[in-house]
FIVO-597727 format. One record per atom (N, C-alpha, C, CB): residue number from 1; chain; atom name; x, y, z. Coordinates in steps of 0.02 Angstrom, whole numbers, padded with zeros to 5 digits. Glycine has a CB too. Example, Ala and Ser with C-alpha at 12.3 -4.5 7.8 and 13.67 -1.06 7.14 Angstrom:
! FIVO-597727
+-----+----+----+--------+--------+--------+
|   i | ch | at |      X |      Y |      Z |
+-----+----+----+--------+--------+--------+
|   1 |  A |  N |  00660 | -00284 |  00390 |
|   1 |  A | CA |  00615 | -00225 |  00390 |
|   1 |  A |  C |  00660 | -00165 |  00390 |
|   1 |  A | CB |  00565 | -00224 |  00452 |
|   2 |  A |  N |  00642 | -00112 |  00354 |
|   2 |  A | CA |  00684 | -00053 |  00357 |
|   2 |  A |  C |  00645 |  00002 |  00394 |
|   2 |  A | CB |  00704 | -00030 |  00286 |
+-----+----+----+--------+--------+--------+
//
This chain:
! FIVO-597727
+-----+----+----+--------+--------+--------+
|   i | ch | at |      X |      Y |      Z |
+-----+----+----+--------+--------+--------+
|   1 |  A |  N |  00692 | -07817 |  03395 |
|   1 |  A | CA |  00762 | -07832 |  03386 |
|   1 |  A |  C |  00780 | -07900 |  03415 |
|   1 |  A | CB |  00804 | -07778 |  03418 |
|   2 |  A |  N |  00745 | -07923 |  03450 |
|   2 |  A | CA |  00775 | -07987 |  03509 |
|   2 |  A |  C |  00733 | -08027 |  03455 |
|   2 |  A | CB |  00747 | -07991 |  03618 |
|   3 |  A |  N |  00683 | -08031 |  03436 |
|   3 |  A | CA |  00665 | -08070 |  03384 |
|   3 |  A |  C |  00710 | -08095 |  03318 |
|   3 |  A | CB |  00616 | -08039 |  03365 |
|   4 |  A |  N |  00713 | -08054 |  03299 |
|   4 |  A | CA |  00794 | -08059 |  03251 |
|   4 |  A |  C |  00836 | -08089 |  03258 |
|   4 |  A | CB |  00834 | -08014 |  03246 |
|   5 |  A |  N |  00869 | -08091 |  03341 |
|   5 |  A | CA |  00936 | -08115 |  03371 |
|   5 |  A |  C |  00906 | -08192 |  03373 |
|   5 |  A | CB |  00965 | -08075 |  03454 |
|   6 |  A |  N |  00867 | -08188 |  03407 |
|   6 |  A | CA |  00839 | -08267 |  03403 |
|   6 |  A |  C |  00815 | -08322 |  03365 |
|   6 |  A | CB |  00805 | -08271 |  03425 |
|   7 |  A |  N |  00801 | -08306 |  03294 |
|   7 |  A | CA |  00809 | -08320 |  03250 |
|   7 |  A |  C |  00855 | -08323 |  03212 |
|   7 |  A | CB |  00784 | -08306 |  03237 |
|   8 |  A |  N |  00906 | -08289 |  03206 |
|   8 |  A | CA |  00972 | -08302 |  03191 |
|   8 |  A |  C |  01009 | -08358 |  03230 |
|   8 |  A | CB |  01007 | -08243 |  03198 |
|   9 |  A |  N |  01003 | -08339 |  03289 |
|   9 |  A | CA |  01049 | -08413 |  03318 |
|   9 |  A |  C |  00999 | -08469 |  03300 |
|   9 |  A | CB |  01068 | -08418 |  03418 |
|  10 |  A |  N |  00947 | -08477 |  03306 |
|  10 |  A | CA |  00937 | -08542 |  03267 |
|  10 |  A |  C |  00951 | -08560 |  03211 |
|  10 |  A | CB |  00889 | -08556 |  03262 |
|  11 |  A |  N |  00959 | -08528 |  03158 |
|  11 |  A | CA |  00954 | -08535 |  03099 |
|  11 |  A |  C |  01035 | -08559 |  03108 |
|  11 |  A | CB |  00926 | -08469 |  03052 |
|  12 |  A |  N |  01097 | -08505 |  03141 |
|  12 |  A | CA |  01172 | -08539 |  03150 |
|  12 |  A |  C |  01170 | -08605 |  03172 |
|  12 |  A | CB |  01218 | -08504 |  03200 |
|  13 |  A |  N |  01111 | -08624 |  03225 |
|  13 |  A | CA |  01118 | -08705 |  03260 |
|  13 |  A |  C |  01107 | -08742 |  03203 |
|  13 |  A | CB |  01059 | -08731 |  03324 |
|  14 |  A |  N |  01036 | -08715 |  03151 |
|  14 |  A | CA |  01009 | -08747 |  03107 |
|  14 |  A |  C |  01063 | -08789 |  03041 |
|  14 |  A | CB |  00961 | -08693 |  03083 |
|  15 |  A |  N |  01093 | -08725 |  03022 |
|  15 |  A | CA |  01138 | -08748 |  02975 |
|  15 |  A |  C |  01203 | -08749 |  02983 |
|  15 |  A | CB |  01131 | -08720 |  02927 |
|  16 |  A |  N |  01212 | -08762 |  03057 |
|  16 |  A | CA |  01285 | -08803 |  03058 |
|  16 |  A |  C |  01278 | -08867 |  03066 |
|  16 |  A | CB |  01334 | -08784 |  03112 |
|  17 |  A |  N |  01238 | -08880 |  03103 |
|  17 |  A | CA |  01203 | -08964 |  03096 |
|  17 |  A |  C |  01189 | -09009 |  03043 |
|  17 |  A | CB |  01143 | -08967 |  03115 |
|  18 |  A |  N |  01153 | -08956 |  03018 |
|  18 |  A | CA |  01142 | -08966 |  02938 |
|  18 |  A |  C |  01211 | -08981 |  02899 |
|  18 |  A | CB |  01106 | -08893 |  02903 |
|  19 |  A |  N |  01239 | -08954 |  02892 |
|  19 |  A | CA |  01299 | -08932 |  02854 |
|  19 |  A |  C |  01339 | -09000 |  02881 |
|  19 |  A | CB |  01334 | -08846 |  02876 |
|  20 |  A |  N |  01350 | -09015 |  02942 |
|  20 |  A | CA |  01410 | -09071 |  02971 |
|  20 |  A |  C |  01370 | -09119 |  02928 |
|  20 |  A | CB |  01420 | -09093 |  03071 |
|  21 |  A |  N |  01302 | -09147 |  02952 |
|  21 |  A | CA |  01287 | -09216 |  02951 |
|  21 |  A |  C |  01272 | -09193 |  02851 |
|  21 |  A | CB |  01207 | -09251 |  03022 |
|  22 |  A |  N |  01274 | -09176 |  02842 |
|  22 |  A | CA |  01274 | -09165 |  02733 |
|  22 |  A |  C |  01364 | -09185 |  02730 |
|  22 |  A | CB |  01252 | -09033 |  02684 |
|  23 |  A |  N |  01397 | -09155 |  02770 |
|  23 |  A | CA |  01476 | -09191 |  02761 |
|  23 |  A |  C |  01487 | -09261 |  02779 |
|  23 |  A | CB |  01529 | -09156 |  02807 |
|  24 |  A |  N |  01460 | -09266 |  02824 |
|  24 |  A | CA |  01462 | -09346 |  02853 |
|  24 |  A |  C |  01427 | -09389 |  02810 |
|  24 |  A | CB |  01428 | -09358 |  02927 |
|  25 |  A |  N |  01375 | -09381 |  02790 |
|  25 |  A | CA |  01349 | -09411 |  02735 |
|  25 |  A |  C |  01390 | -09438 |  02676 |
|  25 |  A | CB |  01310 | -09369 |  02714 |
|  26 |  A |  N |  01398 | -09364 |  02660 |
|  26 |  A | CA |  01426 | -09366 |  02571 |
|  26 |  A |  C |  01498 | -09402 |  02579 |
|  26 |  A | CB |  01442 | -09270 |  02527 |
|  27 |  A |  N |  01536 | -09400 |  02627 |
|  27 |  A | CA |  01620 | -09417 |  02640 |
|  27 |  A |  C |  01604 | -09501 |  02646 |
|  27 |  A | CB |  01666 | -09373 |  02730 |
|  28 |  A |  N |  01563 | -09514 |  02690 |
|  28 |  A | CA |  01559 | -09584 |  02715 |
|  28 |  A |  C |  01516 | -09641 |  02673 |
|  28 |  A | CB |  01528 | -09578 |  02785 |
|  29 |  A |  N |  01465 | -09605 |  02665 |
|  29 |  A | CA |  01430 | -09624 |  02606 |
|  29 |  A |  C |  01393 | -09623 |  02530 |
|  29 |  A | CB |  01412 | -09629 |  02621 |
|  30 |  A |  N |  01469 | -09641 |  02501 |
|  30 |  A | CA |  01459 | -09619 |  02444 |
|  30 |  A |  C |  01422 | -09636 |  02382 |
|  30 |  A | CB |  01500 | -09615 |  02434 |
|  31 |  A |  N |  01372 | -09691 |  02397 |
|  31 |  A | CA |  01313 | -09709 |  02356 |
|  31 |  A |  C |  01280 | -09677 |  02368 |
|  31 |  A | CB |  01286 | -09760 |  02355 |
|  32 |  A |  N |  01256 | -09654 |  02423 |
|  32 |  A | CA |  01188 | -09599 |  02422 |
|  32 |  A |  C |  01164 | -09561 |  02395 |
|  32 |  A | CB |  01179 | -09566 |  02453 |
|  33 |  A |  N |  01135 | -09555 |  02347 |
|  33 |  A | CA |  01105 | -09493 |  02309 |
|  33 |  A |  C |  01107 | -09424 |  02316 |
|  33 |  A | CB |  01052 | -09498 |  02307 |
|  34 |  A |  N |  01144 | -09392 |  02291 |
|  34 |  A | CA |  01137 | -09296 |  02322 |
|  34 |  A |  C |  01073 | -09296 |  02341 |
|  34 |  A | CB |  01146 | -09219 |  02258 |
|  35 |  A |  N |  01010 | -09302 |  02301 |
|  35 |  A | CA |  00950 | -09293 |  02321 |
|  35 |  A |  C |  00916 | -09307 |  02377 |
|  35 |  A | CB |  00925 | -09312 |  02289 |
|  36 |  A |  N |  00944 | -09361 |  02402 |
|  36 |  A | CA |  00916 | -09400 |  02471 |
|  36 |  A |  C |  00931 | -09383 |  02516 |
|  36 |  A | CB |  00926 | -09459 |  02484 |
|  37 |  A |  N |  00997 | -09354 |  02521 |
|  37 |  A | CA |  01025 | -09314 |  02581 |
|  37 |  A |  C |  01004 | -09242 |  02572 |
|  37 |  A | CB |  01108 | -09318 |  02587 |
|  38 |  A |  N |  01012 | -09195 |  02522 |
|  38 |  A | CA |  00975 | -09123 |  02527 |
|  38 |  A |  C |  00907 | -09127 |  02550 |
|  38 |  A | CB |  00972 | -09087 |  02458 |
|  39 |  A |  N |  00840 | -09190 |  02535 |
|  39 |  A | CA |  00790 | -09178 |  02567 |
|  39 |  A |  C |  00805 | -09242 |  02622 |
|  39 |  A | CB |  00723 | -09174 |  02520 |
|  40 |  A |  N |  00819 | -09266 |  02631 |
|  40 |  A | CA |  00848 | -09283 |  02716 |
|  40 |  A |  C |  00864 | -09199 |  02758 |
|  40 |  A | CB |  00948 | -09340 |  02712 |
|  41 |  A |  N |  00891 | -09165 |  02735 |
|  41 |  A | CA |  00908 | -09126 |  02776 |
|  41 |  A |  C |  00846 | -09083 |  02756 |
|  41 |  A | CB |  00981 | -09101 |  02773 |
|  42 |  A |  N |  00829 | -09056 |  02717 |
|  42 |  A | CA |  00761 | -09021 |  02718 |
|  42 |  A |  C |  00714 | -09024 |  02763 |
|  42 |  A | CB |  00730 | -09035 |  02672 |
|  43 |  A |  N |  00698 | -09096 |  02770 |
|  43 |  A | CA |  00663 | -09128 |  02806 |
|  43 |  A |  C |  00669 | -09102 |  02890 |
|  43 |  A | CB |  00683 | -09195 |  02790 |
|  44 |  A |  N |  00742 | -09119 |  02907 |
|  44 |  A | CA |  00780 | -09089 |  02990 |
|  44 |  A |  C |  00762 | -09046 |  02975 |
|  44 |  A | CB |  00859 | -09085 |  03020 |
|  45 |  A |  N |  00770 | -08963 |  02903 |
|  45 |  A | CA |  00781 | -08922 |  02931 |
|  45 |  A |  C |  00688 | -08891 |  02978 |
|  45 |  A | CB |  00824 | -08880 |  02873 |
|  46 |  A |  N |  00629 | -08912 |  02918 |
|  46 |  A | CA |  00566 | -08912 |  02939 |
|  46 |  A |  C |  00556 | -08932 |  03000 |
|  46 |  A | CB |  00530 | -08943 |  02905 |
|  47 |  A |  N |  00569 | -08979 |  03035 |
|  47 |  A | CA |  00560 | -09008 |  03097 |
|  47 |  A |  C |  00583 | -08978 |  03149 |
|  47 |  A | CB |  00581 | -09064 |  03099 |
|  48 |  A |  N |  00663 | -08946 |  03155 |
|  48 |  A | CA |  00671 | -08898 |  03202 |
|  48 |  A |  C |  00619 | -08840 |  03189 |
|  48 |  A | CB |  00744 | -08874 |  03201 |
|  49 |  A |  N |  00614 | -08810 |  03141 |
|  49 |  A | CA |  00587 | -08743 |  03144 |
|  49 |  A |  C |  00510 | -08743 |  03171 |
|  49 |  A | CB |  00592 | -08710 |  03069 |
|  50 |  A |  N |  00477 | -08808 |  03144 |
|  50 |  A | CA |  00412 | -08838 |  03203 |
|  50 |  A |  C |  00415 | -08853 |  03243 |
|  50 |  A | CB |  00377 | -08880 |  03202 |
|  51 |  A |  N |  00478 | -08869 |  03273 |
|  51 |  A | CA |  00493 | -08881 |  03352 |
|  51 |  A |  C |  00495 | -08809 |  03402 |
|  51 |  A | CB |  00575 | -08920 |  03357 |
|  52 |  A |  N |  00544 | -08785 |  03363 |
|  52 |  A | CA |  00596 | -08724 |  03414 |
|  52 |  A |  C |  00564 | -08695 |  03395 |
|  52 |  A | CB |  00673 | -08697 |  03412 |
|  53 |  A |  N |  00538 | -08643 |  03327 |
|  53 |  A | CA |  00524 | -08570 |  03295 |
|  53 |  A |  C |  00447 | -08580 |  03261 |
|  53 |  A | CB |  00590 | -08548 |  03227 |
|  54 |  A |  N |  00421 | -08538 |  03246 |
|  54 |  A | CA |  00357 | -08551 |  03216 |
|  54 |  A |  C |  00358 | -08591 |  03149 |
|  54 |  A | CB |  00323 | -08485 |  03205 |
|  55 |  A |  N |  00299 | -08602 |  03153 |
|  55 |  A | CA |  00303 | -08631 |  03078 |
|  55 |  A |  C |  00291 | -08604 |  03011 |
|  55 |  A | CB |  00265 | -08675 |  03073 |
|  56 |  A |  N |  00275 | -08542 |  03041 |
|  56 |  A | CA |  00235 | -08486 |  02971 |
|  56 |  A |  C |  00321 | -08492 |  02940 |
|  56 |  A | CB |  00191 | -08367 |  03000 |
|  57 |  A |  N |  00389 | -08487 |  02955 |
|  57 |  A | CA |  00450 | -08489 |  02925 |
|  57 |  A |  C |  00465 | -08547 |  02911 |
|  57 |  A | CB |  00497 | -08463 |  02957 |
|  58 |  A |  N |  00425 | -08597 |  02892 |
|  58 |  A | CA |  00471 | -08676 |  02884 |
|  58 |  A |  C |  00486 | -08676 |  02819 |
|  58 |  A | CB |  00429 | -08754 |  02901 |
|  59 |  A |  N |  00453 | -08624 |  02773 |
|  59 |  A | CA |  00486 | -08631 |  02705 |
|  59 |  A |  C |  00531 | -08607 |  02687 |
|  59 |  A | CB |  00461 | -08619 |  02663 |
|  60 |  A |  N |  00554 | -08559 |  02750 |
|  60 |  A | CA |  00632 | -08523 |  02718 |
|  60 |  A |  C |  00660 | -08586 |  02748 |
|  60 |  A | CB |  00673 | -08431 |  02753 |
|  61 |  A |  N |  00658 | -08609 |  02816 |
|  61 |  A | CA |  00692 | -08651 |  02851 |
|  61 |  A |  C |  00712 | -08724 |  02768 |
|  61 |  A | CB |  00629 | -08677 |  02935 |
|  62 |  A |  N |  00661 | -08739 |  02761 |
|  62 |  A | CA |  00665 | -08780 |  02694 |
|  62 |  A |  C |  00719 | -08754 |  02649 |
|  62 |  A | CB |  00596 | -08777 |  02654 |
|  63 |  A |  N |  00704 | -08692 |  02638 |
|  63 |  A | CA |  00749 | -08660 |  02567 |
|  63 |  A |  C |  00837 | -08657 |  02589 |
|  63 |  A | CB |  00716 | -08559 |  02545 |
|  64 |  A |  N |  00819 | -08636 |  02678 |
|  64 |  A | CA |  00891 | -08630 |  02691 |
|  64 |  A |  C |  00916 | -08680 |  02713 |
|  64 |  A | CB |  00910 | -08585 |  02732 |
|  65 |  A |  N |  00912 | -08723 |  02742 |
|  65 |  A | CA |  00942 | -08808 |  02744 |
|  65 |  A |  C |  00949 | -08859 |  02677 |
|  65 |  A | CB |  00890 | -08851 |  02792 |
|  66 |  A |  N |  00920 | -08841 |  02648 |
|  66 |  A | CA |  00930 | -08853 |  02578 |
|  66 |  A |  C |  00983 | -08840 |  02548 |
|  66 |  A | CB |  00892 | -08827 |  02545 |
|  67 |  A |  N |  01021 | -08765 |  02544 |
|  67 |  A | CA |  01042 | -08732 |  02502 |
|  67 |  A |  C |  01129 | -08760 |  02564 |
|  67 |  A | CB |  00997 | -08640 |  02483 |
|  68 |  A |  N |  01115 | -08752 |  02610 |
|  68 |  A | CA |  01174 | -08747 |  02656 |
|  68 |  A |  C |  01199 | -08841 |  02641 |
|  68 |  A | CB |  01144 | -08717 |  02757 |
|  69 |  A |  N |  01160 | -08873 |  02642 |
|  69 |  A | CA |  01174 | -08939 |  02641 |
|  69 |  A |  C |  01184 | -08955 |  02530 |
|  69 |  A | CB |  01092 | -08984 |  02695 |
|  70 |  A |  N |  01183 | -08904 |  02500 |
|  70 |  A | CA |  01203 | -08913 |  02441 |
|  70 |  A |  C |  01269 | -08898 |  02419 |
|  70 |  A | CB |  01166 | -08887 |  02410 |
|  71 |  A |  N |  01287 | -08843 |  02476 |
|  71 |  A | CA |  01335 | -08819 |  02469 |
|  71 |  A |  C |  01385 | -08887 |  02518 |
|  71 |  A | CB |  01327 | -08737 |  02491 |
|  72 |  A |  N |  01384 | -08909 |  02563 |
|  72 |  A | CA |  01426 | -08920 |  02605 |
|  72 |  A |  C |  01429 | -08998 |  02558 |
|  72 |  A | CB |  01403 | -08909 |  02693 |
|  73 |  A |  N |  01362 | -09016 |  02504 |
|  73 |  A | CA |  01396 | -09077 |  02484 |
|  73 |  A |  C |  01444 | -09087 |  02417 |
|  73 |  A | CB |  01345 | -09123 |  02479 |
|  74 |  A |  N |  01439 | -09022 |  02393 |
|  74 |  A | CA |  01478 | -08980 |  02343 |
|  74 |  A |  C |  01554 | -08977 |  02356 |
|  74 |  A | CB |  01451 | -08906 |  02344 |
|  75 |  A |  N |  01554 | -08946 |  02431 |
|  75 |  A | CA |  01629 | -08951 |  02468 |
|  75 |  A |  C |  01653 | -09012 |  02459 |
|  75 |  A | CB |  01631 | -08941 |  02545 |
|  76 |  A |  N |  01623 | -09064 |  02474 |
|  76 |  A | CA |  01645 | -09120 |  02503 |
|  76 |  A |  C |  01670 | -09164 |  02418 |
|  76 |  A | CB |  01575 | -09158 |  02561 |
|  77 |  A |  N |  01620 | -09136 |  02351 |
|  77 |  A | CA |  01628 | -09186 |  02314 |
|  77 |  A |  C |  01700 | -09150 |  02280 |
|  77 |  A | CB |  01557 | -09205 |  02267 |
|  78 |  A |  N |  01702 | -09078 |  02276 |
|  78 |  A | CA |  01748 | -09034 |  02256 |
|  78 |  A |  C |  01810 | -09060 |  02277 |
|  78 |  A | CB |  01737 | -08970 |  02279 |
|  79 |  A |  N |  01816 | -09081 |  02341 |
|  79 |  A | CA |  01895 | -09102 |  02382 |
|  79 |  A |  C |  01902 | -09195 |  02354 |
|  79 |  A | CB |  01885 | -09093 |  02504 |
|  80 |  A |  N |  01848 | -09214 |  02340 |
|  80 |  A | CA |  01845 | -09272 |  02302 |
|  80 |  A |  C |  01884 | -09283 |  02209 |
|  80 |  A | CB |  01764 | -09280 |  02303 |
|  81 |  A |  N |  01871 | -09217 |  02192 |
|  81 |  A | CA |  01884 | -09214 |  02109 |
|  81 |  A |  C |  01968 | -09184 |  02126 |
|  81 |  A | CB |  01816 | -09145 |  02050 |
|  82 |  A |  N |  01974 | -09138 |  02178 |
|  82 |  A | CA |  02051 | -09123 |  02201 |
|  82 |  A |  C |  02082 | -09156 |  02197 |
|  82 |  A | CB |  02071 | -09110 |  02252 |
|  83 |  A |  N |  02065 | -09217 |  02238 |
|  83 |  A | CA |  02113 | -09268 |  02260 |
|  83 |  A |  C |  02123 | -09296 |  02230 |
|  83 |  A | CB |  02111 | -09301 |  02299 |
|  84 |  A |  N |  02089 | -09324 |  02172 |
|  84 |  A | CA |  02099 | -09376 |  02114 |
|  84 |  A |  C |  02150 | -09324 |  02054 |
|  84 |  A | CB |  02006 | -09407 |  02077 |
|  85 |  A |  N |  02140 | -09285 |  02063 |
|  85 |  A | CA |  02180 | -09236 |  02014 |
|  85 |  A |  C |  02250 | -09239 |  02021 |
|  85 |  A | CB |  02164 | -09165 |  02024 |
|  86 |  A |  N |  02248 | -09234 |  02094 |
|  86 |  A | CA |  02321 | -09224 |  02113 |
|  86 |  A |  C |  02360 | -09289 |  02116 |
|  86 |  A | CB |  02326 | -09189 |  02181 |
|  87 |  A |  N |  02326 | -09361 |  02145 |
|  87 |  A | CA |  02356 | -09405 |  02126 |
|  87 |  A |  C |  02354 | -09448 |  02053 |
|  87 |  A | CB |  02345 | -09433 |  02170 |
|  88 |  A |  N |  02340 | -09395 |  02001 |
|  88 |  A | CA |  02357 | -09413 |  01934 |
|  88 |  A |  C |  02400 | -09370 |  01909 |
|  88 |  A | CB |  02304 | -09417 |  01892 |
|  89 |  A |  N |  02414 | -09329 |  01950 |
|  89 |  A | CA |  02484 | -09260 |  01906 |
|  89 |  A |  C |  02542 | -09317 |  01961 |
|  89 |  A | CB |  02478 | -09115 |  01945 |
+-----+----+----+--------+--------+--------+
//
């Protein structure tokens, strides 16, 4: 059970980190390629999980920093197509 718990809070450290710096990215810099930043963060997410957690999991760690940093640059482009919407109505 404590195995579980501990892996979970990494994975929360994992992809909130993840998740900010995919916002900071996508908001600030907006030439960057979606692609470059989802495996930019891929990349972080492999490296913690070889740091902190074993490595036999770096491919979920991959799948789930991936997916969290697709989503958060999704957010960011979504409030982008908002805003232009609204200052054309």
């Amino acid at each position: 059970m404590e195995f579980v718990l501990i892996f979970s809070v990494h994975f929360i450290i994992m992809g909130s980190a993840v998740m900010l710096l995919s916002i900071i990215i996508s908001f600030f810099a907006k030439r960057v390629p979606v692609m470059v930043t989802i495996l930019f963060c891929i990349i972080i997410g492999v490296l913690y999980t070889n740091k902190f957690l074993t490595s036999d999991i770096a491919w979920f760690a991959a799948v789930f920093s991936g997916a969290v940093s697709a989503l958060a640059i999704m957010l960011v482009k979504v409030g982008f197509y908002a805003g232009k919407k609204a200052e054309k109505i």
